[in-house]
C-alpha positions in Angstrom: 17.9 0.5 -22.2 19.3 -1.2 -19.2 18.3 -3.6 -16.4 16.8 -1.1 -14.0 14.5 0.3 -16.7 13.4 -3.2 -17.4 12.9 -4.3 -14.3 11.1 -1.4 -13.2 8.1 -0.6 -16.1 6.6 -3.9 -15.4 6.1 -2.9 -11.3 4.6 0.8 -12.8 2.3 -0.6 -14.8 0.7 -3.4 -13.4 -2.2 -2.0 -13.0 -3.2 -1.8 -16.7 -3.7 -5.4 -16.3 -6.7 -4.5 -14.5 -8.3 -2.7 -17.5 -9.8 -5.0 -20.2 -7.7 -3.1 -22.9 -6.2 0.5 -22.0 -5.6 2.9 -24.2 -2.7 4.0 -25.2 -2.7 7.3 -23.3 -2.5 5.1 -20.2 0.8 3.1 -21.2 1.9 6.6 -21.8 1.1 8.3 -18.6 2.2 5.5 -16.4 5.8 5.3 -18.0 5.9 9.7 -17.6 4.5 8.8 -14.0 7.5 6.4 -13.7 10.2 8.6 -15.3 8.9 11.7 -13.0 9.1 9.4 -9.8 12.5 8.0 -11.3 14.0 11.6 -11.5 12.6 12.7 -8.1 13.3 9.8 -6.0 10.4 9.8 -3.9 11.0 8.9 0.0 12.7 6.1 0.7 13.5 5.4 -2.9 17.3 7.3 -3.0 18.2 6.0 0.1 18.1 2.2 -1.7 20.9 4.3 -4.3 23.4 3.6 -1.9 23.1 -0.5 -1.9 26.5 -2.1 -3.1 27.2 -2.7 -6.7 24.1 -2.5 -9.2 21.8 -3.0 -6.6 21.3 0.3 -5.7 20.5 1.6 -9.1 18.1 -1.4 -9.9 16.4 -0.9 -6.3 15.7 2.8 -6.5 14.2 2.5 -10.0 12.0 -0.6 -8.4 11.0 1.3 -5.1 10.0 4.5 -7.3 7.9 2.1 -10.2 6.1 0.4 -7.5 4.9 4.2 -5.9 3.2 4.9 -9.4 1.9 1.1 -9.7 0.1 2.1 -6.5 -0.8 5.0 -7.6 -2.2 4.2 -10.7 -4.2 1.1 -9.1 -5.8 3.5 -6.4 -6.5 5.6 -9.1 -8.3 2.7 -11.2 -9.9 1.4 -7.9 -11.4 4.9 -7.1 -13.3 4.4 -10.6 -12.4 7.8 -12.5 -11.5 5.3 -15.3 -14.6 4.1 -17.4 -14.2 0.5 -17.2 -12.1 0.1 -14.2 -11.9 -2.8 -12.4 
């Protein structure tokens, strides 16, 4: 592990901190969510790649973490998740 991974699976899965205990499947989707959004880069997140020194690398992991901690929250606030919020 390394910094960017810690720093980054804290801002993905914030939203489980809405749910009174989530499941395991959850923890598991939302770090596959992040991975997938880590891999892909979603808009703007690879443009933050080209910050100086470590930056870059910390900062496009953070930018993709916090598109699935959205996600996932809209997804909990929607209510498809018995139990949500």
């Amino acid at each position: 592990m390394v910094i960017d991974e810690i720093a980054a699976v804290p801002f993905a899965a914030w939203p489980l901190a809405l749910l009174h205990t989530p499941p395991w499947w959850l923890w598991l989707a939302v770090f596959i969510a992040w991975r997938l959004a880590d891999i892909v880069k979603p808009f703007p997140a690879r443009r933050f790649e080209s910050l100086p020194g470590g930056w870059g690398i910390v900062m496009d992991d953070l930018m993709s973490a916090v598109y699935v901690g959205v996600a996932f929250w809209a997804y909990f606030r929607i209510g498809w998740i018995q139990g949500a919020m």
